[in-house]
N, C-alpha and C positions, 0 to 999 in steps of 0.2 A: 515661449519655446526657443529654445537656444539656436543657434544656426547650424547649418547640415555642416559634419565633415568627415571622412575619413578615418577607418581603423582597420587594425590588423588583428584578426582572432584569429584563436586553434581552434578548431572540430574534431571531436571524438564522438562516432557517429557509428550508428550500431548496422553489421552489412552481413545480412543474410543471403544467399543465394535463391532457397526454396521452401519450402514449409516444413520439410524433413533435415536440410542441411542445419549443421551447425553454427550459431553466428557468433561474430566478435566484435568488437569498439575498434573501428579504425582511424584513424590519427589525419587530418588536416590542414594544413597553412592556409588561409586565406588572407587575403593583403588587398588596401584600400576600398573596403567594402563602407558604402557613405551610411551614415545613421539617420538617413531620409528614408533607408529602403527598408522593405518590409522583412519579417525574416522567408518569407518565401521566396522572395526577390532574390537572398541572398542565398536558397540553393542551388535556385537557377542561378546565380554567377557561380558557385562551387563545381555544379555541374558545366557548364563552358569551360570552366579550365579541364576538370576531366578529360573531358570530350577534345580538348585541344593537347590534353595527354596521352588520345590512345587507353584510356579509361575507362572503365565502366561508369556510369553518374551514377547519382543515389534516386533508388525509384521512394517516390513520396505520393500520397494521396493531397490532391487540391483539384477545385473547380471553382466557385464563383470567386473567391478571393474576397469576399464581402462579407464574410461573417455570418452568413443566411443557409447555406447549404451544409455545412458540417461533415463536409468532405474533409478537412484538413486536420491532422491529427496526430500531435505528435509532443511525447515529455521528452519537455527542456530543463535543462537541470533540475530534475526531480520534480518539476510541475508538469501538471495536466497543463498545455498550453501555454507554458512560460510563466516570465516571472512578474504578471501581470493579473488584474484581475477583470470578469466580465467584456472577455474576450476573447475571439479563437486564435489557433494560429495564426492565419492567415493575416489579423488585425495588432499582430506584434509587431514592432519594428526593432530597428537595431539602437536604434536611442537609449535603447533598457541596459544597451551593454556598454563596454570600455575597451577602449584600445590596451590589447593584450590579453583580454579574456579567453578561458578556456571554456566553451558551451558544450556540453555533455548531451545528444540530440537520440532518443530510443522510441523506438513504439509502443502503442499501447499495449501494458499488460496485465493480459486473463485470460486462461483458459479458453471463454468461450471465444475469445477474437483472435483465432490464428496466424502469425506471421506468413504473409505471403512472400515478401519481398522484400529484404531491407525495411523500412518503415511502414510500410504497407502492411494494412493487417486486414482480415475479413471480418465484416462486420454484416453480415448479414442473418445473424443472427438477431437481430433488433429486425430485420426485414420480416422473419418468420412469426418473433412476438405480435408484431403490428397486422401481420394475416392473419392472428386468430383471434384476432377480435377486436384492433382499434382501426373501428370503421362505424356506420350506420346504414344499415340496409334500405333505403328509401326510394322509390321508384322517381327517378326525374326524367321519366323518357313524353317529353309531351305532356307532364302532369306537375309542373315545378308547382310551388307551394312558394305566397310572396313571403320574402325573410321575416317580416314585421306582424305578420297572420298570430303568432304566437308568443304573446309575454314572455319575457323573460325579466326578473327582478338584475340591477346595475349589479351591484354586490356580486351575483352569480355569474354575469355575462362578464366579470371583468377577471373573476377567479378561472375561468375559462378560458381567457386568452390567454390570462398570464401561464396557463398550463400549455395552452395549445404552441408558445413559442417554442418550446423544448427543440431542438434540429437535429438532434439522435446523431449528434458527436462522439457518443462514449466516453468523456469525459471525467462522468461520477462512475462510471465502471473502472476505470486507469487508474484514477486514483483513491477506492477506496481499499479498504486494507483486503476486506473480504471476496472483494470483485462483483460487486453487487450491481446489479440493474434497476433497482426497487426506483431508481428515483425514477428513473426514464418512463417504466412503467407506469410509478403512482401518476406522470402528467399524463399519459396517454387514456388511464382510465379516468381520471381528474376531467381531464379536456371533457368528456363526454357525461359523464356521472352528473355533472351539474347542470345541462341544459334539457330540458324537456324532449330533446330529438333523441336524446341517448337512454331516454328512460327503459323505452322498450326489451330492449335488448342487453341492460345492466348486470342483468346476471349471470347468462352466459359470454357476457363480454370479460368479468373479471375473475371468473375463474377458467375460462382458457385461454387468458394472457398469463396467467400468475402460471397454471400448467407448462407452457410453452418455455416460460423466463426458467422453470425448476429445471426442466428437459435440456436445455440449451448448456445448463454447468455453471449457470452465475450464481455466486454466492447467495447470502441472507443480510438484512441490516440490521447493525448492531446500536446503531443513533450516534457514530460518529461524529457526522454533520460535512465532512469533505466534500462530497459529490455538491452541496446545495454553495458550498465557497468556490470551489474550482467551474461550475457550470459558468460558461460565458452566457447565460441566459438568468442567471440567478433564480433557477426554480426554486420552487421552495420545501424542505422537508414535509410541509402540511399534507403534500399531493402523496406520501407513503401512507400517512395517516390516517389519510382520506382514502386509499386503496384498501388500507387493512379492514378498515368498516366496512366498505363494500363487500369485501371476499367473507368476511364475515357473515355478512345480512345474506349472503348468497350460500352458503354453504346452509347456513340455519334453513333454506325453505325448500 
């Protein structure tokens, strides 16, 4: 890795007021910003000059800054997430870029993820899919059950994590053409469909997620393949696959 230095980029940086107000791409100078730092680093230094402007700063969604919470969320020149792959925001840095570059910074867009603020969009809509049915009803009050009590074949227990990683980014919604959620779902019913805790409840689980995801305004998938390249968790297309059997096997009975 080459050593940290210094550049100057433009920002044109998309500033909404409110979720009804009208927005526009507003224009930036930033000057000696090091390519050590993260690009969220670097809106907190945008925002310090603001603020030493007498400026409004730009409101942005971020919390752990690790890549693990999927707070941060935001296309950068025409990427979910920059111009990077199997990563979130948060985990971009400025090394990606050059001195002199112009970075084009907007929020996520769809329908179902309204602009609240500048970059900030509502995502709580993935909150309400995940309440109607990615869960497991199991009593653990005094009555835990040891983890090990119940096989599970490697193959399935690993098809499971790998679904379970998904951090509900919105990510494959931003960038697919249609605005789809299919992916996020197919892990969330994925996560559970394969392990023997999720059996019980499989069928009402996957058809009032798939209900909720219709209701909410996200599109349909067309097999793209975007959402499974852009996810910094690199889920995988399988887990729509494996949803659409589900909602199948479920609607049949």
């Amino acid at each position: 890795m080459s050593a940290a230095k210094n550049i100057n980029i433009n920002l044109k940086i998309w500033r909404q007021k409110n979720a009804s107000s009208k927005g526009s791409m507003e224009t930036y100078k930033l000057d000696n910003v090091s390519t050590a730092s993260s690009f969220l680093e670097m809106l907190d230094q945008l925002n310090e000059q603001l603020i030493n402007e007498k400026k409004e700063p730009v409101a942005f969604d971020h919390d752990c800054r690790e890549g693990i919470c999927g707070m941060c969320s935001l296309y950068i020149n025409g990427r979910a997430h920059g111009p990077d792959t199997g990563i979130t925001t948060c985990q971009l840095h400025m090394r990606m870029f050059n001195d002199g570059d112009t970075i084009y910074i907007e929020p996520w867009r769809s329908k179902a993820f309204p602009v609240i603020k500048d970059l900030v969009v509502d995502r709580s809509a993935f909150d309400r899919i995940q309440q109607a049915g990615g869960f497991v009803s199991v009593n653990t009050s005094g009555n835990t059950i040891d983890a090990n009590s119940i096989p599970v074949p490697k193959v399935d227990a690993d098809k499971a994590f790998e679904a379970a990683a998904c951090i509900g980014c919105g990510a494959c919604v931003a960038t697919c053409k249609n605005g789809s959620a299919m992916l996020f779902v197919g892990a969330k019913v994925s996560q559970y469909a394969l392990l023997p805790q999720g059996k019980v409840e499989a069928t009402q689980r996957v058809l009032n997620m798939v209900r909720q995801m219709d209701e909410e305004g996200f599109g349909n998938c067309t097999n793209t393949g975007a959402c499974e390249i852009e996810c910094p968790k690199g889920i995988s297309l399988e887990n729509i696959a494996r949803m659409n059997r589900e909602y199948l096997k479920a609607s049949l009975k």
